[in-house]
C-alpha angles and dihedrals in degrees: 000000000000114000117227117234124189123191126188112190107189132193089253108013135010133206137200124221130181117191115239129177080002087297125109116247114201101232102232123232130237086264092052098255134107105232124070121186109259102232137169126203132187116207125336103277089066086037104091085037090060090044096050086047090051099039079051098048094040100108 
């Protein structure tokens, strides 16, 4: 069987849900919360900017 996968990107975080038992179950992050910022970089010079912004702005 197929295995439902929701995604809500957001203007500012996204989640990531699957459906198990017909119910919705918030797929963790690495740091053990639900919400990641949601962050666009262009190229790799502007990369580790974009990461520092979102791991700041992360509460």
């Amino acid at each position: 069987m197929a295995r439902i996968v929701g995604i809500d990107l957001g203007t500012t975080k996204w989640v990531v849900a699957v459906v198990q038992g017909g119910n919705p179950v918030v797929i963790p992050t690495a740091a053990g919360g639900t919400l990641c910022p949601s962050i666009v970089a262009f190229g790799v010079r502007h990369r580790h900017r974009c990461v520092e912004a979102g791991v700041a702005g992360s509460d």
